[in-house]
N, C-alpha and C positions, 0 to 999 in steps of 0.2 A: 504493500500500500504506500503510496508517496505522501512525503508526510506537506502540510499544508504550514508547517515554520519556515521561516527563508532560510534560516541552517537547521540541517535535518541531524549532519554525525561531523563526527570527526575521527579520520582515520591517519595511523601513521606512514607515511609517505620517504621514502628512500631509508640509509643507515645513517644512524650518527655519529662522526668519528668518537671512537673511545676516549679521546682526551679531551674532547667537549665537556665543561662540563653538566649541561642538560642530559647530557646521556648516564649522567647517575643517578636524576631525580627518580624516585621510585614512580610518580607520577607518570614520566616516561617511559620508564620500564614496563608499568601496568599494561599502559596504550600498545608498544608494542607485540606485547604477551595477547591482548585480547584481543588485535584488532580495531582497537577505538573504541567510540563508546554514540549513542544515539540521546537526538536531545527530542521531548517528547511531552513537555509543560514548555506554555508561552514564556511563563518564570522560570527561569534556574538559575542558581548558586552553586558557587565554588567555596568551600568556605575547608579552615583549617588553620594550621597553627601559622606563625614565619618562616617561608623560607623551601616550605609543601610545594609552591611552583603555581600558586592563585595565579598569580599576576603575568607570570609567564606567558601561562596558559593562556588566560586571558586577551595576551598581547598578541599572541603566534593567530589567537581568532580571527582577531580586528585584523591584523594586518593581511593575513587571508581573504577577510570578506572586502577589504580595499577601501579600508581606513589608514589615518597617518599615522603610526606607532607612538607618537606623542600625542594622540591625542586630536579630539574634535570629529568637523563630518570627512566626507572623500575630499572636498573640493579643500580642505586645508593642506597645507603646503610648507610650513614652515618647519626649521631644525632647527635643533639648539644644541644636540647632543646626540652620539649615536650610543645610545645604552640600551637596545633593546636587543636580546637575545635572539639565536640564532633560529631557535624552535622553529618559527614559521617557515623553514625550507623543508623541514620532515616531514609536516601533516600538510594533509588537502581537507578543506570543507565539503561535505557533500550536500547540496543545494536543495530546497524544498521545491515545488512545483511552481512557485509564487518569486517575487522579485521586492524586496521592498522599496517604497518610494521614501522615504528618510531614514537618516540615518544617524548615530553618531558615539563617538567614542569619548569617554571620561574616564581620565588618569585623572586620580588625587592628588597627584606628585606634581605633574604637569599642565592643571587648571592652570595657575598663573599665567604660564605663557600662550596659552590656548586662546584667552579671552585678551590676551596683549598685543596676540597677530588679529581678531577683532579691529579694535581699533586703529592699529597701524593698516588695514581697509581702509576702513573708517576716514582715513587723511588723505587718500586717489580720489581727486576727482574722477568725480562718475554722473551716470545721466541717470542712473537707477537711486532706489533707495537707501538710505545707511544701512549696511550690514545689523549694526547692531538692534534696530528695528526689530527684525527677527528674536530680539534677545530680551526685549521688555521696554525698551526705546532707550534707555542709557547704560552705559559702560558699567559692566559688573565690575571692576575696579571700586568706581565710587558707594560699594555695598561689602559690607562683611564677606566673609566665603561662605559662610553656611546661607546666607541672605540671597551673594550671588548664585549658587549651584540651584537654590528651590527655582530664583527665576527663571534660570539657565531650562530648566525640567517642565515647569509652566508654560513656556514661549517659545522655547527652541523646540522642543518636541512633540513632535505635530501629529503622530498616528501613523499606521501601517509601515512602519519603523523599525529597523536592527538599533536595540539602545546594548551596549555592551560598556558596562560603569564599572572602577576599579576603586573596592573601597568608599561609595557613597558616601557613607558615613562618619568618615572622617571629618567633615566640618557641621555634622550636624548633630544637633539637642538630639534628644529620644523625640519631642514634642516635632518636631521636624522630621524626625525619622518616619512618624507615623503619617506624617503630611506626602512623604515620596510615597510611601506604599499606595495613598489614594491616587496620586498621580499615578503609576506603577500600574494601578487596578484603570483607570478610566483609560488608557492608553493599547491594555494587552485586550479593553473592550474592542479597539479598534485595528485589529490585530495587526498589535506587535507585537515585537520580542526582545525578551530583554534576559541578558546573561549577564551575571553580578559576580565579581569577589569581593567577600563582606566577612564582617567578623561579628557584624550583629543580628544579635537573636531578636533584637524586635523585627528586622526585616525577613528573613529566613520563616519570620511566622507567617508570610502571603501564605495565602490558604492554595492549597492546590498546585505548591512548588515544588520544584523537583530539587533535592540537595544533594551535591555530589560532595562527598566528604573526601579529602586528600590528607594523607597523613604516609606514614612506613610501608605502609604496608598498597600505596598506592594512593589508586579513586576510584570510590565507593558508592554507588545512591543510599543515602541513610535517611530514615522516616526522622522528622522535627525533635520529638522528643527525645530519640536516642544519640541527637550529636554532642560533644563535649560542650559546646558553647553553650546548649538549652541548660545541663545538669548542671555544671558550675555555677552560672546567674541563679537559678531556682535554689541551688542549696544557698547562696549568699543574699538573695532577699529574703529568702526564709527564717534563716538564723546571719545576721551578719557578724555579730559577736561571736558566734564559734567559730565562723571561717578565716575570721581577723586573728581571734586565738592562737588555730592553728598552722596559721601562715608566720609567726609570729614566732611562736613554740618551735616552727620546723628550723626558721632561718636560726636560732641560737641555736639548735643542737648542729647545723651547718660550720657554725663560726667555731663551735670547740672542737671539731675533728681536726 
């Protein structure tokens, strides 16, 4: 059956030299052992500790689906650094039956300069409208980052859309967190897609998302309740005195060995 998401799987595509070093992520290792993996909720996460290959992974997508590795939609252009990993030469995307008509990529890292080539637009005379029109009519600059990114989600993101975000969360409250999700939810109405590394459990709680857990032992679809991020939060709002306790207890028996 063809699947109706604009990325359907992701398969691994040629060898990776041994001395790369991507070709020791277990994540990597998973992919090539299984053959990839299929995407099959409008939502999905990548979610795990530092270091598991989110972001990687993440990156080798966008840059696949023909997005700028730093970050923004196709039509961005701009470089600041080449720090993005080699992954994207190993996998191929395999494509849905559909084609989406927007699109766009959010590094956490690399918001700043994303919204800086924005405005340096912004300064070409042109016969069209200001770029950043599309973004709320003013320079996310002059707005906090968690301020800019909601507007950035509200205005830039239009529907029938690949959104593939790194780390949303990092410039925003929980109280904000739960404002992308309505966005997140009124957007995959309009079918899109959106793939997430996040570390937070209030996002990962989209109803009806698919979580792929990365850790040692690879990447995994794990149900909401059973990922470490869910149990840890629950057992510290639960009791946060014993988890501070024992966090506490642990590092002094650390310091006397």
């Amino acid at each position: 059956m063809l699947s109706e998401l604009y990325i359907a799987s992701i398969v691994p595509d040629g060898e990776i030299p041994y001395q790369d070093y991507i070709s020791k992520l277990p994540l990597v290792r998973s992919m090539q052992k299984s053959g990839g993996f299929d995407f099959n909720s409008s939502v999905t996460f990548f979610v795990g500790e530092n270091g598991t290959g989110k972001s990687t992974l993440l990156e080798a997508l966008a840059v696949k689906a023909g997005f700028n590795p730093e970050g923004g939609s196709k039509h961005y252009s701009f470089s600041t650094a080449e720090t993005h990993s080699d992954l994207f030469k190993y996998v191929e995307i395999i494509r849905g039956v559909r084609r989406e008509k927007d699109g766009f990529f959010l590094r956490a890292e690399s918001f700043y300069n994303a919204i800086s080539y924005v405005d340096e637009l912004d300064k070409i005379p042109a016969a069209s409208r200001l770029i950043s029109a599309s973004y709320g009519g003013r320079s996310l600059h002059n707005m906090s980052h968690g301020e800019g990114f909601i507007t950035l989600a509200q205005n830039r993101f239009g529907g029938n859309g690949l959104y593939i975000l790194d780390e949303p969360e990092a410039a925003l409250s929980p109280l904000r967190q739960m404002s992308l999700m309505s966005i997140i939810k009124k957007l995959a109405d309009k079918d899109s897609q959106f793939i997430i590394a996040t570390h937070s459990p209030v996002l990962m709680a989209y109803p009806g998302a698919d979580i792929f857990v990365l850790d040692e032992n690879g990447i995994k679809k794990t149900p909401y309740e059973q990922t470490e991020h869910y149990t840890i939060m629950k057992r510290f709002i639960d009791d946060p005195e014993r988890m501070i306790r024992y966090m506490f207890e642990s590092d002094e028996s650390d310091n006397k060995l």
